[in-house]
C-alpha positions in Angstrom: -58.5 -33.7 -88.6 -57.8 -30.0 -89.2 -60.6 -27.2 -88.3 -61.0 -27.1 -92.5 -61.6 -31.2 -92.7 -64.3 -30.2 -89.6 -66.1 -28.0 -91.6 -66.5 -30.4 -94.5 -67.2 -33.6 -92.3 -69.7 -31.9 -89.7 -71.4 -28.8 -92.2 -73.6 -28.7 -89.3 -71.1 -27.8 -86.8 -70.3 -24.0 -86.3 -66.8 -23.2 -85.3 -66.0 -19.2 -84.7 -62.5 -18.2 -85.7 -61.1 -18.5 -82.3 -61.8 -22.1 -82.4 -60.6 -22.6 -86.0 -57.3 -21.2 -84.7 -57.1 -23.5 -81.6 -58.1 -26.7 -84.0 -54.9 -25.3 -85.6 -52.5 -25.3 -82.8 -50.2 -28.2 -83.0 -51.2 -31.1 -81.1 -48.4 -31.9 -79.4 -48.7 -28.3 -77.9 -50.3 -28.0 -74.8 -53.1 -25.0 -74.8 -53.9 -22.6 -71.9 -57.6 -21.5 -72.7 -57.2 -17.8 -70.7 -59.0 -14.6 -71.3 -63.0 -13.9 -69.7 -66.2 -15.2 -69.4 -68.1 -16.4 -72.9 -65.5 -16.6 -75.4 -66.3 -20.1 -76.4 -63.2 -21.9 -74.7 -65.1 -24.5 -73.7 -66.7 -25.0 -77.0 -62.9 -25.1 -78.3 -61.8 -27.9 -75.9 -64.7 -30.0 -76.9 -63.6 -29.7 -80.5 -60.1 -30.5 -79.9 -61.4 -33.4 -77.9 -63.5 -34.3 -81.1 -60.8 -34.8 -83.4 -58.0 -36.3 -80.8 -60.8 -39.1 -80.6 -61.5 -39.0 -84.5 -57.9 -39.2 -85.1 -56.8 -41.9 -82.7 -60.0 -44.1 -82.4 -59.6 -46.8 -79.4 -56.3 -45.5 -78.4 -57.9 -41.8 -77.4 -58.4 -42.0 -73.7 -59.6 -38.3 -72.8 -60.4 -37.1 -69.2 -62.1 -33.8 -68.7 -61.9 -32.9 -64.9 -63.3 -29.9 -62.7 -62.8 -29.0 -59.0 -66.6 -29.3 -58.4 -69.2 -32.0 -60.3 -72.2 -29.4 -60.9 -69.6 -27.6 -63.3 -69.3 -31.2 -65.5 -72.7 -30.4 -66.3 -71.9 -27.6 -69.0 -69.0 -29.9 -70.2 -71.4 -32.6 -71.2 -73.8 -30.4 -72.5 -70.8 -29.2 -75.1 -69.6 -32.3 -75.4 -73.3 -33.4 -76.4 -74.1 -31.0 -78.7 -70.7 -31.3 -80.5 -70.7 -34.8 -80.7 -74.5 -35.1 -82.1 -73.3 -32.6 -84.8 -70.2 -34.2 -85.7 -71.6 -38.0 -85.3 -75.4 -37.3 -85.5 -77.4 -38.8 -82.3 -76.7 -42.7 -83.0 -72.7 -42.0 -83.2 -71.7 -42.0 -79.6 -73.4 -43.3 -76.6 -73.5 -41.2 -73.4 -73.5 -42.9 -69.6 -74.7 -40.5 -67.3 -74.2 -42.6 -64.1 -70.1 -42.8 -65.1 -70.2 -39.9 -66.8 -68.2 -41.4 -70.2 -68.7 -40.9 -73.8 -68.2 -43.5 -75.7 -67.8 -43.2 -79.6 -68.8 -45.8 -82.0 -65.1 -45.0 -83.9 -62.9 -46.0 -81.2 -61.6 -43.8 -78.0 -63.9 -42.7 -74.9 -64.4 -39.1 -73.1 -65.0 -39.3 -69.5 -66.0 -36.3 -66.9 -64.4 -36.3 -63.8 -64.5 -34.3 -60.4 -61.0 -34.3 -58.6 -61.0 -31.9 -55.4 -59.0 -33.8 -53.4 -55.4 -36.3 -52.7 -57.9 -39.0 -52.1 -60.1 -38.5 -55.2 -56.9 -38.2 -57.1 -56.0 -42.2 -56.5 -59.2 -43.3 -58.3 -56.9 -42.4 -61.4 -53.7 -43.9 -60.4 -52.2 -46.6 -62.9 -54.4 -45.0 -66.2 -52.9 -44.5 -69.3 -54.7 -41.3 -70.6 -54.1 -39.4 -74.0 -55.7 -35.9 -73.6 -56.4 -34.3 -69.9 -58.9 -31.3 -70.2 -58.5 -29.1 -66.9 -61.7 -27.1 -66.7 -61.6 -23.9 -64.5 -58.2 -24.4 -62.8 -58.5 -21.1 -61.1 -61.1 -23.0 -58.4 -58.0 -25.0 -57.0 -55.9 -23.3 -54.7 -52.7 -24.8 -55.8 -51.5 -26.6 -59.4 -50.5 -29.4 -57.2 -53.1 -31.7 -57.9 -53.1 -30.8 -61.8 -49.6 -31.7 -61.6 -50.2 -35.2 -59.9 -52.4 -35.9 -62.9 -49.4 -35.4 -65.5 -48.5 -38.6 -64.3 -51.6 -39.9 -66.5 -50.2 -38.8 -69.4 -48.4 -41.2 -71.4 -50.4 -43.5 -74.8 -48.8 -45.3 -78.0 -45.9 -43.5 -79.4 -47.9 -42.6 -82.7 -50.7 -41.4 -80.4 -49.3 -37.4 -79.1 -50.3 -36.8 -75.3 -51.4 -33.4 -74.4 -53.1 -30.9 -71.6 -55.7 -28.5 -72.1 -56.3 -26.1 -69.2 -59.4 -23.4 -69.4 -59.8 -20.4 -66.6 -61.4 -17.1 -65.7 -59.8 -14.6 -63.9 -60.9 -14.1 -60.6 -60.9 -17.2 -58.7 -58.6 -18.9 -55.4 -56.3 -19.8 -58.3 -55.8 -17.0 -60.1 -52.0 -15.9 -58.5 -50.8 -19.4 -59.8 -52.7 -19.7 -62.9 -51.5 -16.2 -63.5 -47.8 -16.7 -63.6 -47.6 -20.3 -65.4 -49.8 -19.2 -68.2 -52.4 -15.7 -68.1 -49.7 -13.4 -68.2 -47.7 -15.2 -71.1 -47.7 -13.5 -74.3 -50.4 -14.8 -76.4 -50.5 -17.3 -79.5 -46.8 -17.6 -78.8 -45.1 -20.9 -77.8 -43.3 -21.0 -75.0 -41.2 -23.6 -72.4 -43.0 -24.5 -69.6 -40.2 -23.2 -67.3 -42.0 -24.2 -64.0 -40.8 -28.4 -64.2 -37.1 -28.6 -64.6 -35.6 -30.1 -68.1 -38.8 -30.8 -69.3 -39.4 -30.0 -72.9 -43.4 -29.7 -73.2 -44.3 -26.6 -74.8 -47.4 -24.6 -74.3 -49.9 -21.7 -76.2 -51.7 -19.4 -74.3 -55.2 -18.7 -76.5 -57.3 -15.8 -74.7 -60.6 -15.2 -75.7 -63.6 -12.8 -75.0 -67.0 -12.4 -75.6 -65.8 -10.5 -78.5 -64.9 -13.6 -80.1 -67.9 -15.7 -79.8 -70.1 -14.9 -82.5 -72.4 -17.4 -81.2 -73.5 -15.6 -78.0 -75.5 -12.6 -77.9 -72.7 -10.8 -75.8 -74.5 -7.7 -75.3 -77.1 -9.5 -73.1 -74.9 -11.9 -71.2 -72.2 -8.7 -70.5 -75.7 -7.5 -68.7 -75.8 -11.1 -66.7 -72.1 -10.5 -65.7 -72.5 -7.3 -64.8 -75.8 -8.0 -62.3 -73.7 -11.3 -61.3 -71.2 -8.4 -59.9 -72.9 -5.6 -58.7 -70.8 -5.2 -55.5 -67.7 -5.4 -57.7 -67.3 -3.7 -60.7 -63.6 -4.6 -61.3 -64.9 -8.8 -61.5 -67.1 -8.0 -64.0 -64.8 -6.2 -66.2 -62.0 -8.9 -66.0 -64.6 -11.5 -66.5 -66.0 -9.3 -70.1 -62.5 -8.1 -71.0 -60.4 -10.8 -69.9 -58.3 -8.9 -67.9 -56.0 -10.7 -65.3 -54.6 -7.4 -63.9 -57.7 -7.3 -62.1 -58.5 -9.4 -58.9 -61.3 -9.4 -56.9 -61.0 -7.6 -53.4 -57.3 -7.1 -53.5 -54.6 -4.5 -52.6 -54.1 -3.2 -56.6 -57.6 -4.2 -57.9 -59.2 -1.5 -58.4 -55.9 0.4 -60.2 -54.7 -2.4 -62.3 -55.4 -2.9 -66.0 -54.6 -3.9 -69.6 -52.4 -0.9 -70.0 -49.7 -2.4 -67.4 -48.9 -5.3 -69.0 -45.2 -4.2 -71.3 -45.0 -6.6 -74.2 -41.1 -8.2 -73.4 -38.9 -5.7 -75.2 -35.4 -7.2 -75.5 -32.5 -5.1 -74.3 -31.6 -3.9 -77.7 -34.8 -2.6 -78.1 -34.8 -1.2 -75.3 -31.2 0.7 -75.4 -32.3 1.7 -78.7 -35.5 3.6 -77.5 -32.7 5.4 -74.8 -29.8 6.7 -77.1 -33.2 7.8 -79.6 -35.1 9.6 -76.4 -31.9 11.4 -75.3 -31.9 14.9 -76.6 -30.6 18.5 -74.9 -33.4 19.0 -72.8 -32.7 15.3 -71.0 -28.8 14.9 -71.3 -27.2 11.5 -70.0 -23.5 11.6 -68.8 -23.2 7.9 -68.6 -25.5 5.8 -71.3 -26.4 2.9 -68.6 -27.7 5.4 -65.9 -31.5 4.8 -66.6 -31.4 1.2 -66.0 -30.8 -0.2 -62.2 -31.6 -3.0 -60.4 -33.9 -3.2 -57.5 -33.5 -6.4 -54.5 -35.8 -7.7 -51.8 -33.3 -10.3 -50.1 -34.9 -13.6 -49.0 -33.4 -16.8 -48.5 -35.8 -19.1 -46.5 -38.4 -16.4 -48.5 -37.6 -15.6 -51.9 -35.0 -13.6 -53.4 -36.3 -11.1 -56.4 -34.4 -8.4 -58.0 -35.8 -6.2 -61.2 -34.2 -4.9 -63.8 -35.6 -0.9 -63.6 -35.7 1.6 -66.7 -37.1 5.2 -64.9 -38.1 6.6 -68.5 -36.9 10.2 -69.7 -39.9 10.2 -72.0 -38.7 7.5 -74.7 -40.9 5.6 -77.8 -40.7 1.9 -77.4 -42.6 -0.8 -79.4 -45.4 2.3 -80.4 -46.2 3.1 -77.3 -44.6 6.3 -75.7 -43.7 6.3 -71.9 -43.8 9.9 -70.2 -40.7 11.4 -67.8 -41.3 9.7 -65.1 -42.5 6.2 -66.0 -41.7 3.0 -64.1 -40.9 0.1 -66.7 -39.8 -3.0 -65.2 -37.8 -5.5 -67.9 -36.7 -8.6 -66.4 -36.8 -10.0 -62.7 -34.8 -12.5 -61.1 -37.6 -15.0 -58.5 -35.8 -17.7 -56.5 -38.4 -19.8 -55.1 -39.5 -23.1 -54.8 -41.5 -24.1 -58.7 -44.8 -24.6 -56.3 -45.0 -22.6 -54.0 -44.5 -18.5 -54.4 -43.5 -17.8 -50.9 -40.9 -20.2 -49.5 -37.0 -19.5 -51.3 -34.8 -21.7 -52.5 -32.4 -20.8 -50.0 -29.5 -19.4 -51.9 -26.2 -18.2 -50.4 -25.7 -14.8 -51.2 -22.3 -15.4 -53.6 -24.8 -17.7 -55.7 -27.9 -14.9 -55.9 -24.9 -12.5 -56.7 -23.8 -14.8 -60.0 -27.4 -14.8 -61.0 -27.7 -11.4 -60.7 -24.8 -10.1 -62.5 -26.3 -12.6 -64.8 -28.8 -10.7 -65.5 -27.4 -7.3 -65.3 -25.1 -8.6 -68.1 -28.0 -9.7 -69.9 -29.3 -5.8 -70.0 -25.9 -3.9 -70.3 -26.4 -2.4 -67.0 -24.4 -2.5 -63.7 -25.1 -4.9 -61.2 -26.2 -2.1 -59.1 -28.8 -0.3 -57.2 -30.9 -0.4 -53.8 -32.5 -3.0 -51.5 -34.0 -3.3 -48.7 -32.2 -1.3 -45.5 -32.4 -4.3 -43.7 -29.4 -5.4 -45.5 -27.4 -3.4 -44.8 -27.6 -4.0 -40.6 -24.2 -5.7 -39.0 -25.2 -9.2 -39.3 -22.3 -10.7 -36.9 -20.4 -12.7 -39.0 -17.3 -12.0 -40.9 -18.3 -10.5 -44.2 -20.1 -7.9 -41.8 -23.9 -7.0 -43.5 -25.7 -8.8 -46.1 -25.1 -5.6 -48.6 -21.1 -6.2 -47.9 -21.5 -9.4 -48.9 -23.4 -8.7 -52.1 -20.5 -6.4 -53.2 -17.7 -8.4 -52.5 -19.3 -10.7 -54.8 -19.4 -7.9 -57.6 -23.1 -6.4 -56.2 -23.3 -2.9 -55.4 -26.5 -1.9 -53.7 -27.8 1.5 -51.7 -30.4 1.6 -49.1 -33.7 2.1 -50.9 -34.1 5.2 -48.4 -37.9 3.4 -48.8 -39.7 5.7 -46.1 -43.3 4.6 -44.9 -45.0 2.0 -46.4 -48.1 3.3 -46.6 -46.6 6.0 -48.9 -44.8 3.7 -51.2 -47.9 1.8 -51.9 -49.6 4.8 -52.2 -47.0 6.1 -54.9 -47.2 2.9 -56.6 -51.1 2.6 -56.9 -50.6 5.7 -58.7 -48.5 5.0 -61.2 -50.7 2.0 -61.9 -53.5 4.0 -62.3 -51.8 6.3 -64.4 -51.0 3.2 -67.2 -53.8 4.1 -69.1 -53.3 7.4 -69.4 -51.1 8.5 -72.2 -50.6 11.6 -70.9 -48.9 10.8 -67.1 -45.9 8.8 -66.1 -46.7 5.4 -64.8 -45.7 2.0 -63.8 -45.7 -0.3 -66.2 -44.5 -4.3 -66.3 -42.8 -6.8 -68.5 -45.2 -9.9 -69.2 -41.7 -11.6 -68.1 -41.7 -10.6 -64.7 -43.4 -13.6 -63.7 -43.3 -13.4 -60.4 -45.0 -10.1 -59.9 -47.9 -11.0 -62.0 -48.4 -14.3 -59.8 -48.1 -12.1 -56.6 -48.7 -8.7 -56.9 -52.1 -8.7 -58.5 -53.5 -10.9 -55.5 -52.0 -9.9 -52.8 -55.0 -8.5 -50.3 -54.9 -5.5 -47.7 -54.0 -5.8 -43.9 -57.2 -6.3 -42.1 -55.9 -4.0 -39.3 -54.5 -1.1 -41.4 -56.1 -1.0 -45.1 -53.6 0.8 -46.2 -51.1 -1.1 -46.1 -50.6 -4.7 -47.7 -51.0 -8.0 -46.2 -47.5 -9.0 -45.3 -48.7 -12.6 -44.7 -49.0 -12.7 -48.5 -46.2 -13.1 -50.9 -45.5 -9.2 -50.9 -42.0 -10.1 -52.2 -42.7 -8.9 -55.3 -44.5 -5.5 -54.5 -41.3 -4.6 -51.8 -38.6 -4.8 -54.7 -41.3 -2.6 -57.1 -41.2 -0.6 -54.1 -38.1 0.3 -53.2 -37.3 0.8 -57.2 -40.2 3.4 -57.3 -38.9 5.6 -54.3 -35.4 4.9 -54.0 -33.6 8.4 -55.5 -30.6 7.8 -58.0 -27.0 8.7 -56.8 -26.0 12.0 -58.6 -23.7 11.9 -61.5 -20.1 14.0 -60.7 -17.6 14.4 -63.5 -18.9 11.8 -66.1 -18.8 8.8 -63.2 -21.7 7.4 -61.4 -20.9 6.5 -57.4 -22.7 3.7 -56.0 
């Protein structure tokens, strides 16, 4: 049942474009409901769980969970009014003790609560079509979403799918972040957090904007009051904006204008050679681009690729002398869990990164960390001497106080959205950063600085690449 064959079956039902477009979607791709408060996401899941069960009759088995119970209570008042305009009154029957809709046509929608590993097993050995995941930010970690994959096989005429809805804001948000917020939107994509699977996924955001259904000028007002003591919630909420997290380190200098829409390497060189001109001469093409490592092997491992813009047009948008762009980023860490590394030898994080400095048509060079470069007692001397006799080259970031380089960094943030002054800007790629960086939360003993409890990772690598200085170019060559 398309969103058209809605309309015509159910006159009485209104869907708003946003939901037309997620009816729409595929259904054997799995949809990440993102974006703020009131943009009718849940509206959209209850639709999509409308037709899976008008498609599939008995075979439908649909669970619709939430961290806490009181939530279930807007989902069934959806669910409710969808169902009585799709079915009229007599066309489903609703059990409020087990919390199940039942449909006269075949297939059942139940309302769950699963906060826990212990109210987890209630579900073990069920065969379920469809799992909604309402509000995922309220659980800490994925892991119990995850365990609830398991659910997910039917008949093979019958497609299985997840639908996962969120707000910015949340104990989630890091995690929720970097699977799906931060993805470019209405795009498929891989879910490249479970190895050699093949499940694809849509992020959909949505804002009040796009709920025509909602008088948005009066319920901005209730989201506004809701966060009087914190402005930046309430516009992440109204705008959607996952840059923004409530009471942490970046919060209040993060926004929209950050976010760097992938550009591919030949993009990318292409802006270069066209921003070159007398006034910003280049001896050596590849000298804008360099990498920047935090080292980590119990902890992760994450490298950026760097492009410190000479004032250069790419993808409409110009970025001053000055700017910080980061393209790609190398993460090794465990799929859950952002703060424990894989523990990679240093001649395997080497191949990946030349990897990846091959992928951009730049050296596999630049700086790190100076605690590399200390004698670490065994044969191949430091860390760093490792790293290049495995084809590496890195410099000591030079990276001074850390006060100041957070300082320096919160102001090229800030500076994003300003067209007029350089600033730091971030591939939607570099997923790792916006599952980190965005949350991480200020030392309780020196509010300057950051958290280092936290998976600061991330934020030391953007770091070192803002303040570390670039060798000098002599007679056409670059020295390492």
């Amino acid at each position: 049942m398309s969103s058209a064959a809605l309309a015509v079956e159910a006159p009485r039902l209104d869907v708003s474009d946003f939901q037309a477009r997620a009816l729409d979607v595929p259904p054997d791709v799995c949809i990440f409901f993102g974006g703020g408060k009131g943009g009718g996401k849940t509206r959209a899941a209850a639709l999509i769980a409308l037709r899976h069960a008008g498609e599939h009759g008995d075979r439908a088995k649909i669970l619709w969970v939430r961290e806490d119970h009181r939530g279930l209570l807007d989902a069934a008042g959806q669910l409710i009014e969808v169902l009585t305009a799709a079915f009229g009154p007599k066309g489903f029957r609703y059990n409020q003790n087990d919390n199940i809709f039942r449909l006269d046509g075949g297939g059942s929608i139940e309302l769950n609560q699963v906060s826990t590993v212990a109210e987890y097993r209630k579900f073990h050995g069920r065969s379920l079509s469809l799992i909604i995941v309402d509000e995922c930010t309220q659980w800490a970690t994925p892991s119990l979403i995850d365990k609830l994959r398991s659910n997910l096989r039917a008949p093979a005429a019958v497609p299985c799918r997840l639908l996962v809805l969120g707000n910015p804001g949340d104990i989630g948000h890091g995690w929720t972040a970097k699977r799906w917020a931060n993805r470019k939107p209405w795009v498929e994509y891989a879910e490249d957090w479970v190895e050699g699977s093949d499940r694809k996924w849509i992020t959909l955001p949505s804002t009040l904007a796009d709920n025509p259904f909602l008088n948005a000028e009066a319920y901005a007002r209730e989201l506004r009051a809701a966060c009087s003591d914190d402005p930046e919630l309430a516009r992440a909420w109204i705008e959607g904006d996952w840059s923004i997290v409530r009471g942490a380190f970046f919060s209040d200098v993060l926004s929209n204008e950050v976010t760097l829409d992938d550009p591919s390497p030949e993009e990318v060189h292409a802006a270069m050679e066209e921003g070159r001109s007398e006034s910003h001469p280049r001896l050596d093409p590849a000298h804008d681009l360099y990498l920047a490592h935090d080292y980590g092997s119990s902890a992760p491992s994450i490298t950026y690729v760097i492009l410190r813009s000479g004032g250069l047009h790419l993808r409409g948008r110009y970025f001053r002398p000055g700017s910080i762009l980061l393209l790609d980023e190398l993460a090794t860490h465990r799929a859950d869990d952002l703060t424990e590394g894989t523990r990679a030898t240093v001649p395997e994080l080497a191949t990946e990164i030349k990897a990846l400095a091959e992928r951009w048509a730049c050296r596999p060079a630049g700086c790190a960390d100076d605690a590399i470069f200390s004698e670490t007692g065994h044969a191949a001397g430091s860390i760093a001497d490792e790293f290049r006799s495995n084809g590496v080259s890195f410099v000591a970031a030079n990276k001074g106080g850390r006060v100041s380089g957070w300082q320096r960094m919160r102001t090229l943030l800030s500076q994003a959205k300003d067209p007029d002054l350089p600033g730091l800007f971030v591939a939607r790629r570099c997923l790792y950063w916006w599952g980190t960086v965005p949350v991480l939360q200020r030392d309780p003993r020196r509010r300057e600085d950051v958290d280092t409890t936290g998976p600061d990772h991330g934020a030391d690598a953007n770091r070192y690449g803002i303040v570390y200085q670039r060798p000098q170019i002599t007679t056409g060559k670059l020295f390492w």
